[in-house]
C-alpha positions as CSV (number, residue, x, y, z in Angstrom):
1,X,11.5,60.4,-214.3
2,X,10.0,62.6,-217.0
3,X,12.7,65.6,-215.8
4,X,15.4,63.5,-216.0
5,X,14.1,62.8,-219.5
6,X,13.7,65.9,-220.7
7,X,17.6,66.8,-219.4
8,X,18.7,63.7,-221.1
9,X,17.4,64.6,-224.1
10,X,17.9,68.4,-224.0
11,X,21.7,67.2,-223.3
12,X,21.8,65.1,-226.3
13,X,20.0,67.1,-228.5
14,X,22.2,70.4,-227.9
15,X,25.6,68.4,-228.3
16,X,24.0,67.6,-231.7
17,X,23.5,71.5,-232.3
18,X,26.5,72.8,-230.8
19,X,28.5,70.0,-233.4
20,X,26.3,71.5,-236.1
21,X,27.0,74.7,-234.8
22,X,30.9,74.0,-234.8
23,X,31.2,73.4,-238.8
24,X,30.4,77.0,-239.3
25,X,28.0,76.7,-242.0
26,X,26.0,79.8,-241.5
27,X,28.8,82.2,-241.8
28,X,28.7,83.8,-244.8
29,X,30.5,86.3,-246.9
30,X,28.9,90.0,-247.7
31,X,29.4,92.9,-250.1
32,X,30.8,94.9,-247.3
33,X,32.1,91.6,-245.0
34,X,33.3,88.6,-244.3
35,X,32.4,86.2,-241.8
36,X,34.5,83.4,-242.8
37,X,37.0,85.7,-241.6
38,X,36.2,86.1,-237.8
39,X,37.7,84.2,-235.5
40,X,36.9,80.8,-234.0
41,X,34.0,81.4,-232.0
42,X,35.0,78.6,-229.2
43,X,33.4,75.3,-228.1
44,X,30.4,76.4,-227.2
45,X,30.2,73.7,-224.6
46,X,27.2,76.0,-223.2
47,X,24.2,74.8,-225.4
48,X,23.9,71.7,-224.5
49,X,24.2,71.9,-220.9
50,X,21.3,75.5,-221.7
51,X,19.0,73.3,-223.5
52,X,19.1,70.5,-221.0
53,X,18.0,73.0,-218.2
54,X,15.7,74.1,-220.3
55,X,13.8,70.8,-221.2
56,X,14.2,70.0,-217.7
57,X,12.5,72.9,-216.6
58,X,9.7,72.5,-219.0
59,X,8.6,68.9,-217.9
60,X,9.1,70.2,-214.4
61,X,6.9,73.2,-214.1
62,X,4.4,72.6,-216.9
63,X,1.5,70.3,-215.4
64,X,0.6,67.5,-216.7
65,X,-2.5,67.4,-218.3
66,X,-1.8,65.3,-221.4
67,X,-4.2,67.1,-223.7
68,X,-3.8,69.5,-226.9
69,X,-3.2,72.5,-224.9
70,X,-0.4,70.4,-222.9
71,X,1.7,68.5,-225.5
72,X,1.5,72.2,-227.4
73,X,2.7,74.0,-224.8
74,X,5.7,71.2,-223.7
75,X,6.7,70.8,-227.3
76,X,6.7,74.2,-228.1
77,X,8.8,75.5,-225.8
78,X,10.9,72.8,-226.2
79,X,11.0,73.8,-230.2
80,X,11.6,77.3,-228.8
81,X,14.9,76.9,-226.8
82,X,16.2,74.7,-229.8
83,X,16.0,76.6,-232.2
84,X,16.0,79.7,-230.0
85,X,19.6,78.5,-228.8
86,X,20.6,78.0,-232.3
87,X,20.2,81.6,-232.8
88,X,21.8,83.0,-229.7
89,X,24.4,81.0,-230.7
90,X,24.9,82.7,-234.2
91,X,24.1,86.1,-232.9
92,X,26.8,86.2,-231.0
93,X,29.6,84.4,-233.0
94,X,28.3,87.1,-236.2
95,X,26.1,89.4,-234.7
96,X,23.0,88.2,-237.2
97,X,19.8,86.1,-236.9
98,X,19.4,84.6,-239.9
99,X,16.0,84.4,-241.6
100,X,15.8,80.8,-242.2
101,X,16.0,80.1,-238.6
102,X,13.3,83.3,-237.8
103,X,10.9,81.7,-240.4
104,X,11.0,78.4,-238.6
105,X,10.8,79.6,-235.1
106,X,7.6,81.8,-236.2
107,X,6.2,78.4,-238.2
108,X,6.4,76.4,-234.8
109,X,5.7,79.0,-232.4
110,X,1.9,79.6,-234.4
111,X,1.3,76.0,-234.8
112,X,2.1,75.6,-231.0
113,X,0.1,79.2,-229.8
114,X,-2.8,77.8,-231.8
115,X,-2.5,74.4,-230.0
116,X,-2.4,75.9,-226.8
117,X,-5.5,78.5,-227.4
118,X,-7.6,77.0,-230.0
119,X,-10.8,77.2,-228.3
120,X,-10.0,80.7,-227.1
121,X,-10.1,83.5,-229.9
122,X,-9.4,86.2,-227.0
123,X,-6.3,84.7,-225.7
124,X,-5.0,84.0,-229.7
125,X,-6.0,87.7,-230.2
126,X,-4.0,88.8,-227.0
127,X,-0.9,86.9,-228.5
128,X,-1.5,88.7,-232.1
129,X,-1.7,92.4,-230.5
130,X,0.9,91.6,-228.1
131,X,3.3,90.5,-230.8
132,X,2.6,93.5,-233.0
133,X,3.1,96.0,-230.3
134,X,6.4,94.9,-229.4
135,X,7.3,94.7,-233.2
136,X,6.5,98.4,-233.5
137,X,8.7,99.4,-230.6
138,X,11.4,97.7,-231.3
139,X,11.4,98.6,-235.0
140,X,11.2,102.5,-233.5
141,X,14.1,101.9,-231.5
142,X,15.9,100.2,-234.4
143,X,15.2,103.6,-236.6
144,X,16.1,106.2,-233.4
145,X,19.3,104.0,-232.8
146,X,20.3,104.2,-236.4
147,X,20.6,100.1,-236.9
148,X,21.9,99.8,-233.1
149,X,19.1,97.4,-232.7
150,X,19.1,95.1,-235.7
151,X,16.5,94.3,-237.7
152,X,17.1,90.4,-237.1
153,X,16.1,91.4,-233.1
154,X,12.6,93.3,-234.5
155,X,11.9,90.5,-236.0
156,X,12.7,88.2,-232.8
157,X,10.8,90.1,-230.4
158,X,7.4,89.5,-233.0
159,X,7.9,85.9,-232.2
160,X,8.4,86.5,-228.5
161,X,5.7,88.7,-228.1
162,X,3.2,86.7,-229.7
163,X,4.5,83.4,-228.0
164,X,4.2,84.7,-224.4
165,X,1.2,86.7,-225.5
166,X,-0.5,83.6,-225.5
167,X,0.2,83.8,-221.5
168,X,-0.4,87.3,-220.6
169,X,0.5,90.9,-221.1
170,X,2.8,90.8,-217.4
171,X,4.2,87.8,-218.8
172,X,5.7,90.0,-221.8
173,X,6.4,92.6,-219.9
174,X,8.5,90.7,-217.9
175,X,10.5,88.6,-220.5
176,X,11.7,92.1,-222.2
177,X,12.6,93.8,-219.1
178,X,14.4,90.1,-218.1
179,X,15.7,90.3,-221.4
180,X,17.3,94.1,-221.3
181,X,18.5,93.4,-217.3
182,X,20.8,90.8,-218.1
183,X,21.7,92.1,-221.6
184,X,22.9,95.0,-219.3
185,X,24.5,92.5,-217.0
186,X,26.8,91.2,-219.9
187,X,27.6,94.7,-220.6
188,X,29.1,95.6,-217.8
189,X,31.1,92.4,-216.7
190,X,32.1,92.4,-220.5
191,X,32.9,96.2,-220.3
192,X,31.0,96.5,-223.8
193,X,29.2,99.1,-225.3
194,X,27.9,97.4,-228.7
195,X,26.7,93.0,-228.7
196,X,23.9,90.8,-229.6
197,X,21.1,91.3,-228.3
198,X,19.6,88.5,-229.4
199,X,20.5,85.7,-226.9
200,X,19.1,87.8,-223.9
201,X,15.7,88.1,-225.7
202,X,15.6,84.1,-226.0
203,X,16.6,83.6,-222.4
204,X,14.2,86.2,-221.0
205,X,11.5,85.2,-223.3
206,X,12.3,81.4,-221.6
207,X,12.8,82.6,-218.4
208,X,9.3,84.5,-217.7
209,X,7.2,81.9,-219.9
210,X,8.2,79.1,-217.8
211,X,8.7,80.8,-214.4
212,X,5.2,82.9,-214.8
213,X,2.1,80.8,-215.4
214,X,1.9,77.4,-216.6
215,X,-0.4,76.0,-219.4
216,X,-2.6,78.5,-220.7
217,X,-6.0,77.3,-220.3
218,X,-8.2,76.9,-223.2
């Protein structure tokens, strides 16, 4: 019953983002560009049916524990995948995250980590460092590739890394490399050299959270 709900919902709430998506509001127009220019970036008839399988997934393989650490957990991931699918969805109509949306990913994100781990300063610390570190590699790799890797995507990855932090180091580990595997996997059925890498951070980000372990224990 409860997966079915969270489907339901995650259907119903991604049709409202993919119409909010449609009006185009958060193209904007530059100096140096114009995104009111590009062309119509299609349907999008994928968020909706993304978000639904990931609500679903999140009633299904979180347990049940109706606590702090539980309703922070569900709710945050939930929150996650929203927004998260928001972005990936504006990454790769413009090739941008925009700030706004970063801001509030990062509010909900902290308010969830220290839901799930407020009575363990170890685990909050692990999701700090963890966080931090990745920030730092990817802003390297953002100044070796010359702007390659965006700034928007440094950004991104201090949110991931702090949010599966919170689970472990592996589970890090293994959201970036799920992350960079199929961001290579677009590339080459897409034949492209240069796209957002943005999307493939929030999907391996969801992917190892939810697949690794379950509630972190307080």
């Amino acid at each position: 019953m409860g997966i079915a709900a969270g489907i339901a919902s995650g259907l119903i709430v991604g049709e409202v983002i993919r119409r909010w998506l449609n009006r185009l509001n958060y193209r904007v127009t530059w100096e140096d560009s114009d995104e009111t220019s590009l062309a119509p970036p299609g349907t999008r008839w994928w968020v909706p049916c993304a978000l639904a399988a990931c609500w679903g997934s999140t009633v299904w393989l979180i347990p049940p524990t109706y606590d702090l650490t539980y309703w922070a957990h569900l709710l945050g991931w939930m929150a996650f995948s929203a927004i998260g699918s928001w972005m990936a969805a504006v990454d790769m109509d413009v090739r941008r995250l925009p700030d706004p949306a970063q801001f509030l990913l990062a509010v909900t994100t902290i308010l969830a980590g220290l839901g799930c781990a407020w009575s363990d300063p170890v685990r909050l610390l692990m999701g700090f460092t963890t966080g931090l570190v990745c920030g730092v590699a990817f802003l390297a790799i953002h100044m070796l590739t010359r702007g390659d890797l965006g700034l928007g995507d440094v950004k991104l990855v201090i949110i991931c890394g702090w949010w599966l932090g919170l689970i472990s180091p592996t589970a890090v580990f293994a959201g970036l490399l799920v992350g960079c595997l199929l961001a290579v996997l677009y590339s080459a059925l897409a034949r492209v050299r240069q796209f957002a890498f943005g999307p493939w951070l929030v999907a391996g980000t969801i992917i190892a959270g939810l697949v690794l372990p379950a509630t972190p224990q307080p």
